[in-house]
DRENTORKOL-3810 file (N, C-alpha, C; in nm, 4 decimals):
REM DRENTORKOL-3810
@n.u->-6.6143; n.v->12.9322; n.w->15.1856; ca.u->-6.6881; ca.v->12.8971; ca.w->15.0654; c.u->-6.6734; c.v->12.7467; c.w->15.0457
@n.u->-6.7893; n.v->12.6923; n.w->15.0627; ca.u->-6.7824; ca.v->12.5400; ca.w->14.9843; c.u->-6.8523; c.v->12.5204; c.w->14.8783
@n.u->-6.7945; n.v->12.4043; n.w->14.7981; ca.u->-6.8275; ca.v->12.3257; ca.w->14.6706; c.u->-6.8188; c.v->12.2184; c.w->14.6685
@n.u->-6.9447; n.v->12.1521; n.w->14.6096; ca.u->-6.9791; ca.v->12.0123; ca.w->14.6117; c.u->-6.8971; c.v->11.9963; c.w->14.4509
@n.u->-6.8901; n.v->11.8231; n.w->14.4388; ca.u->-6.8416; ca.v->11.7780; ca.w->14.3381; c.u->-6.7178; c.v->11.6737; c.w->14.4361
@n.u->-6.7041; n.v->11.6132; n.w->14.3145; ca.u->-6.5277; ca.v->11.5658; ca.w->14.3652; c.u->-6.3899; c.v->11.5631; c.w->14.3603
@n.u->-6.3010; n.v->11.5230; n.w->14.4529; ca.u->-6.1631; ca.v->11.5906; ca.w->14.4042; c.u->-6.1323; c.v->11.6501; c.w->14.3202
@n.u->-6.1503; n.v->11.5583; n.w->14.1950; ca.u->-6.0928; ca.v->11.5916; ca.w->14.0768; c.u->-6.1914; c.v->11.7479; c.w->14.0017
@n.u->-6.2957; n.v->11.7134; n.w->14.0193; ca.u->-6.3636; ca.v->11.8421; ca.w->13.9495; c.u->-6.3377; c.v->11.9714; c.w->14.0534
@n.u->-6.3022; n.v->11.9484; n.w->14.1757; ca.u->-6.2472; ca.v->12.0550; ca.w->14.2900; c.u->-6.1369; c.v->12.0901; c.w->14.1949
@n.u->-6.0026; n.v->12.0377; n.w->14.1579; ca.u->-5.8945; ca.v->12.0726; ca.w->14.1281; c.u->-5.9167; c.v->12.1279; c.w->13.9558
@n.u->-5.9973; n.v->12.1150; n.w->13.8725; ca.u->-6.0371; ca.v->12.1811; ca.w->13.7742; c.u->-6.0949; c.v->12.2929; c.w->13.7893
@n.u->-6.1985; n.v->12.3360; n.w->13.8935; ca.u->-6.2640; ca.v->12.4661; ca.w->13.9365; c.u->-6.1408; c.v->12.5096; c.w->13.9577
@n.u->-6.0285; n.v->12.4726; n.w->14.0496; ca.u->-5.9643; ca.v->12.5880; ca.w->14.0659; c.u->-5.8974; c.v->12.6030; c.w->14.0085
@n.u->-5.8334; n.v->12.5562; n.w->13.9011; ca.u->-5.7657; ca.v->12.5503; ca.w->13.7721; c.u->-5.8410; c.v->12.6779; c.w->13.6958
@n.u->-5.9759; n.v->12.6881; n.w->13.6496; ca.u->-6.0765; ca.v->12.7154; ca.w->13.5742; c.u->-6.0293; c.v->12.8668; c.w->13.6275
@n.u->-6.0540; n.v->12.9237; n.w->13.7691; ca.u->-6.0354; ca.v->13.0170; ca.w->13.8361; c.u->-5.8973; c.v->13.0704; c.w->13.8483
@n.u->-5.8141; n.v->12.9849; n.w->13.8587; ca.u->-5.6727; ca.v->13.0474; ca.w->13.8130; c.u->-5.6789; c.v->13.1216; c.w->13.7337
@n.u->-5.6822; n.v->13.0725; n.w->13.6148; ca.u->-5.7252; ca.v->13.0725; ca.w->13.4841; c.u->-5.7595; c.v->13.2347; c.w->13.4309
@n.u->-5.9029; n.v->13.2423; n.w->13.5339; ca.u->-5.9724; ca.v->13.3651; ca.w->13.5446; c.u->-5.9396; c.v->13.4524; c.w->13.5790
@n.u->-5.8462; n.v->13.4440; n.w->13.6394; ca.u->-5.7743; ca.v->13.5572; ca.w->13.7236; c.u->-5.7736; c.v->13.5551; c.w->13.8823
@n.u->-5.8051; n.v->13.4657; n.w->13.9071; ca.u->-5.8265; ca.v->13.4849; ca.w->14.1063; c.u->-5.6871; c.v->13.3957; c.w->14.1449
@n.u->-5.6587; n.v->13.4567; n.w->14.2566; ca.u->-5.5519; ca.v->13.4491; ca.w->14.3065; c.u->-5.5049; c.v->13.3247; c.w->14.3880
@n.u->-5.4065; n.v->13.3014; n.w->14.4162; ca.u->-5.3977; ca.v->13.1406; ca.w->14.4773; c.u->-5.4898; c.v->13.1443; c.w->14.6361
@n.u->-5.4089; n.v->13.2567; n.w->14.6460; ca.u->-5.5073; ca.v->13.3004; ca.w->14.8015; c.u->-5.6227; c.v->13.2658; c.w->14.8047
@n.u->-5.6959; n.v->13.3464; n.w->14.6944; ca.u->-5.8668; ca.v->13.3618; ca.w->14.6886; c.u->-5.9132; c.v->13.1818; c.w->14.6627
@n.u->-5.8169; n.v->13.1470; n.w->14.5662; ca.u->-5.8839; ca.v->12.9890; ca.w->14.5604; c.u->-5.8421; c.v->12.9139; c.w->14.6843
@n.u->-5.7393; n.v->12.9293; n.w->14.7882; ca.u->-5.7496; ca.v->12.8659; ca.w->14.9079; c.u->-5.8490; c.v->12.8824; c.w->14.9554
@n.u->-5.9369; n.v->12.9846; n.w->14.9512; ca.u->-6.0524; ca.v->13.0203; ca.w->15.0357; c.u->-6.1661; c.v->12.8831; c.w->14.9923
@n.u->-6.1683; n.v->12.8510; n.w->14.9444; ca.u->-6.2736; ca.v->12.7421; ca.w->14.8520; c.u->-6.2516; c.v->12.6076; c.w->14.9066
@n.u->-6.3693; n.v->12.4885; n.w->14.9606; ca.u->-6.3412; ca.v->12.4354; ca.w->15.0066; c.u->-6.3693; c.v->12.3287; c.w->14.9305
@n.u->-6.3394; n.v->12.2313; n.w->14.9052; ca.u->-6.3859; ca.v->12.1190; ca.w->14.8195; c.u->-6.3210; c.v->12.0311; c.w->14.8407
@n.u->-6.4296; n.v->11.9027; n.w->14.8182; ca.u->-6.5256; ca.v->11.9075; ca.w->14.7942; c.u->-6.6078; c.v->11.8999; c.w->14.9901
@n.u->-6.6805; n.v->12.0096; n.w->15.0155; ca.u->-6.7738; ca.v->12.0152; ca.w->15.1058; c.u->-6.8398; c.v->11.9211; c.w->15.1721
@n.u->-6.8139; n.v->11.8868; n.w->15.2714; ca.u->-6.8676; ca.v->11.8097; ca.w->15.4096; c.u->-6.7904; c.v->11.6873; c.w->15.4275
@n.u->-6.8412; n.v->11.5442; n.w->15.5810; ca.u->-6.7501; ca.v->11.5356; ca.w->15.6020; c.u->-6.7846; c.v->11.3925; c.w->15.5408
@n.u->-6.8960; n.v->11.3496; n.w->15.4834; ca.u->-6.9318; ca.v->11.2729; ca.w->15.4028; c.u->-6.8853; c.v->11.2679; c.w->15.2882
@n.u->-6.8216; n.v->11.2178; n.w->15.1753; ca.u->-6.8081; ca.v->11.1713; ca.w->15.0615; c.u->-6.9213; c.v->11.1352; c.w->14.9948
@n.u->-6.9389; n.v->11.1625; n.w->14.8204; ca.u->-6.9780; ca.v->11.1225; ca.w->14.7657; c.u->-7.1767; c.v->11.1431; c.w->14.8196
@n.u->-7.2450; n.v->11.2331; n.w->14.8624; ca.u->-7.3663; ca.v->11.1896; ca.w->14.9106; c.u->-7.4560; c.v->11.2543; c.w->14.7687
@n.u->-7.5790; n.v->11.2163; n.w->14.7784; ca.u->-7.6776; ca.v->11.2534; ca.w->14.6405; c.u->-7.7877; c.v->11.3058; c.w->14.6999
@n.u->-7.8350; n.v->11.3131; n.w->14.8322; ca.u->-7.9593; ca.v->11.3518; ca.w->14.8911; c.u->-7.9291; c.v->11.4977; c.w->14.9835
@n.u->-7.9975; n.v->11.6023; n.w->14.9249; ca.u->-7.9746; ca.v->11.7162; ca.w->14.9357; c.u->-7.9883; c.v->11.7491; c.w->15.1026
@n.u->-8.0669; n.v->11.6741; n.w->15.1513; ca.u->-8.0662; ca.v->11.6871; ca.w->15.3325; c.u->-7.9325; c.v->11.6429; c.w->15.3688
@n.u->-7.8758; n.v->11.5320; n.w->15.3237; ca.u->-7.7670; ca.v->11.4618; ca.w->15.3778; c.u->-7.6085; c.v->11.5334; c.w->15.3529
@n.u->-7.6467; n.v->11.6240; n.w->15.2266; ca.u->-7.5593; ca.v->11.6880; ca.w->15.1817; c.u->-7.5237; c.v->11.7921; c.w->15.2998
@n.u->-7.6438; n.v->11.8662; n.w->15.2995; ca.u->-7.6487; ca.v->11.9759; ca.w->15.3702; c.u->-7.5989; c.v->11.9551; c.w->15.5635
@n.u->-7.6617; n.v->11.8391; n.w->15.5915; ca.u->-7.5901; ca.v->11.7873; ca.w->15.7499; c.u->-7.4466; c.v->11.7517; c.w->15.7340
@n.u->-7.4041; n.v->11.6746; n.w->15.6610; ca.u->-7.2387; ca.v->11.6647; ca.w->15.6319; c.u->-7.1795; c.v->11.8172; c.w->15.6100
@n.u->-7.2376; n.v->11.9039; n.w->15.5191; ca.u->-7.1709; ca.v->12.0452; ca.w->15.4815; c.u->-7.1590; c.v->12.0935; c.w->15.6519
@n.u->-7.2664; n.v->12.1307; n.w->15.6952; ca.u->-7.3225; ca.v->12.1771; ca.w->15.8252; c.u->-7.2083; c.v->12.1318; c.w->15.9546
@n.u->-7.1678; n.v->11.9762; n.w->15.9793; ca.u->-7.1029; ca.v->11.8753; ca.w->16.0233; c.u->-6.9607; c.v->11.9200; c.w->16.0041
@n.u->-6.8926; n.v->11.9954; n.w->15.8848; ca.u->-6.7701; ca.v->12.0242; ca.w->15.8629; c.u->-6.7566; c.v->12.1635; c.w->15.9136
@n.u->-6.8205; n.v->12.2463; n.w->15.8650; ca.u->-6.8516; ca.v->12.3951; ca.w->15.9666; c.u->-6.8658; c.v->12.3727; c.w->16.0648
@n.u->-6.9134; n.v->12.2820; n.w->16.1402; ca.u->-6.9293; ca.v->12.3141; ca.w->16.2845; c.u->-6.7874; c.v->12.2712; c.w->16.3506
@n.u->-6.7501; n.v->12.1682; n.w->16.2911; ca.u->-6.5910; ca.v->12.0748; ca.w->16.3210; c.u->-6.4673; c.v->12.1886; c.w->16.3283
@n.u->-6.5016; n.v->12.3051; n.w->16.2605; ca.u->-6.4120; ca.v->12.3717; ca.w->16.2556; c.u->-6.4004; c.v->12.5321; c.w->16.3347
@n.u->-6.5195; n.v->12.5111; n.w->16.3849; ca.u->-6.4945; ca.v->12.6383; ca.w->16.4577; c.u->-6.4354; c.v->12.6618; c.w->16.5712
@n.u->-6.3334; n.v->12.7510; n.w->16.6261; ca.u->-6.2355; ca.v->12.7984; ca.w->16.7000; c.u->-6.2933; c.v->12.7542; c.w->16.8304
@n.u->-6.2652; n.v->12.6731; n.w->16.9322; ca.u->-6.3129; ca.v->12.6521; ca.w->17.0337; c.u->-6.4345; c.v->12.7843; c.w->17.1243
@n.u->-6.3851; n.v->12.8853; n.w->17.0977; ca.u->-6.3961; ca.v->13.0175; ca.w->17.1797; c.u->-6.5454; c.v->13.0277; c.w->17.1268
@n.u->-6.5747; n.v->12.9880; n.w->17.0316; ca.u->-6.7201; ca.v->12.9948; ca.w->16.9505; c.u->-6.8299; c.v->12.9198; c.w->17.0207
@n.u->-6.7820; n.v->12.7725; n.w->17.1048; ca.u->-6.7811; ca.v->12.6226; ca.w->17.0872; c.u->-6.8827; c.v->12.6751; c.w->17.2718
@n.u->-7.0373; n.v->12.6317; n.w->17.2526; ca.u->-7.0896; ca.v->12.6735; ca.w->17.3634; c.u->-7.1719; c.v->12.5157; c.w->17.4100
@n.u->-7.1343; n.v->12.4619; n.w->17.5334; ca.u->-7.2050; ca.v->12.3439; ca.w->17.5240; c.u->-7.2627; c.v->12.4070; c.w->17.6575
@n.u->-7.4214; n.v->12.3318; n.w->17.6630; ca.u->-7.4960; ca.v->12.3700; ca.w->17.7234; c.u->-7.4879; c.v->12.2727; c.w->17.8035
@n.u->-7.5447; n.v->12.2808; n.w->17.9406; ca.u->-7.5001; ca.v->12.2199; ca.w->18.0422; c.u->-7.6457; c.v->12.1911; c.w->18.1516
@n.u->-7.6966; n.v->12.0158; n.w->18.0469; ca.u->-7.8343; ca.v->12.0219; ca.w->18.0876; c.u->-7.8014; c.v->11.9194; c.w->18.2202
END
């Protein structure tokens, strides 16, 4: 799960959610703030940085390079 915003409003969501009842666990699951860009305002750019951090993280075994 990711969430845009910054640090600080990251560490209030999960405050907020504590709060609520979800568990430390469940708020580890939450990623914030999302991608590998900082700070972006343009919803394409957002979305390639978000995209850019998911891909950075997947388990090699996933990881298929094509071999032109």
């Amino acid at each position: 799960i990711g969430a845009l915003g910054s640090r600080k409003t990251h560490a209030m969501r999960i405050e907020r959610l504590r709060h609520a009842g979800l568990s430390a666990a469940d708020c580890a699951q939450i990623q914030g703030p999302i991608g590998l860009v900082p700070s972006l305002r343009n919803a394409s750019l957002i979305a390639v940085s978000a995209l850019a951090e998911i891909t950075a993280k997947l388990p090699p075994s996933q990881v298929r390079l094509s071999s032109s």
